[in-house]
C-alpha positions as CSV (number, residue, x, y, z in Angstrom):
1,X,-44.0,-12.8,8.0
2,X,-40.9,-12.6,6.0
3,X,-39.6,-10.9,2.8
4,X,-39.3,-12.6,-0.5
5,X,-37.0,-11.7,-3.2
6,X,-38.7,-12.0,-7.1
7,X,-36.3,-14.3,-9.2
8,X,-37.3,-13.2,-12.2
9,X,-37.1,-9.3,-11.2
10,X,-33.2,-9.6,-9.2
11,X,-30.5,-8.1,-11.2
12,X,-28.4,-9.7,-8.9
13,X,-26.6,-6.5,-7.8
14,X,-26.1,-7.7,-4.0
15,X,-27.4,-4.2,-2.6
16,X,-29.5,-6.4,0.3
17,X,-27.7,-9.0,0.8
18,X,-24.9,-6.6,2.5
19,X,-27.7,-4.7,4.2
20,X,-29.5,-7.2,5.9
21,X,-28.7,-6.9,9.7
22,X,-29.6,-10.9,10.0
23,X,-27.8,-12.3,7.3
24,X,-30.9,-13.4,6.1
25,X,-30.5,-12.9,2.1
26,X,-28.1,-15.2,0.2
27,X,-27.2,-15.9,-3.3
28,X,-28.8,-19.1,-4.8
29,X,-28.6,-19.7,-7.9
30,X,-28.7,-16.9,-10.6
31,X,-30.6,-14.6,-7.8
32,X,-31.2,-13.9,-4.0
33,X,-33.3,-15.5,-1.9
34,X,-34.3,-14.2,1.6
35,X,-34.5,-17.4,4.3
36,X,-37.4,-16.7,6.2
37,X,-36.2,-18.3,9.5
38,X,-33.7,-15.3,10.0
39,X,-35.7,-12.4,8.6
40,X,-37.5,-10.1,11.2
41,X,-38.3,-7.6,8.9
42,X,-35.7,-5.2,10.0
43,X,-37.7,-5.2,13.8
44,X,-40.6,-2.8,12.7
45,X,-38.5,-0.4,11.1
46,X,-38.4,0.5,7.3
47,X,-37.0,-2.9,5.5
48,X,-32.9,-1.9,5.1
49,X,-33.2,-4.4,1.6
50,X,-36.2,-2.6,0.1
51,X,-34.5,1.0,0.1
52,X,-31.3,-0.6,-1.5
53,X,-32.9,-2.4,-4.2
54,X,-32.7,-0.9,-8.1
55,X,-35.2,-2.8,-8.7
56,X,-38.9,-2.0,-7.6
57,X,-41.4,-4.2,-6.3
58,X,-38.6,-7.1,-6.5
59,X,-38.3,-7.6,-2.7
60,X,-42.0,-7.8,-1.4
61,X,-44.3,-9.3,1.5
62,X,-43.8,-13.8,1.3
C-alpha cells in the first residue's frame, strides 16, 4: 500500500518530492501527489517523505 499526500494540508514546500528515492511524488496542481505505482514505501524502512514534511499528518497511509 502506498502513501498519499493531503491536498488540502501540503504547503507545497517540495521537502518529499526531492526525498523520494522512486520519484514517486510530483507536483499536480497547487499540491503533491504521490503515484502509487512507484511508491514502495521507502522498502520497510521509515518513509524518507514523512520525516521531511512541515506539515503533520499531511503524508499518510492511501
Amino acid at each position: 500500500m502506498a502513501y498519499k499526500i493531503v491536498a488540502s494540508q501540503c504547503s507545497a514546500c517540495g521537502a518529499c518530492e526531492f526525498e523520494c528515492p522512486n520519484a514517486a511524488i510530483r507536483m499536480k496542481g497547487d499540491s503533491f501527489i504521490v503515484e502509487a505505482a512507484k511508491c514502495t514505501e521507502c522498502d520497510g524502512d521509515s518513509p524518507r517523505c514523512i520525516g521531511v514534511c512541515p506539515v503533520e499528518n499531511t503524508i499518510v497511509k492511501a
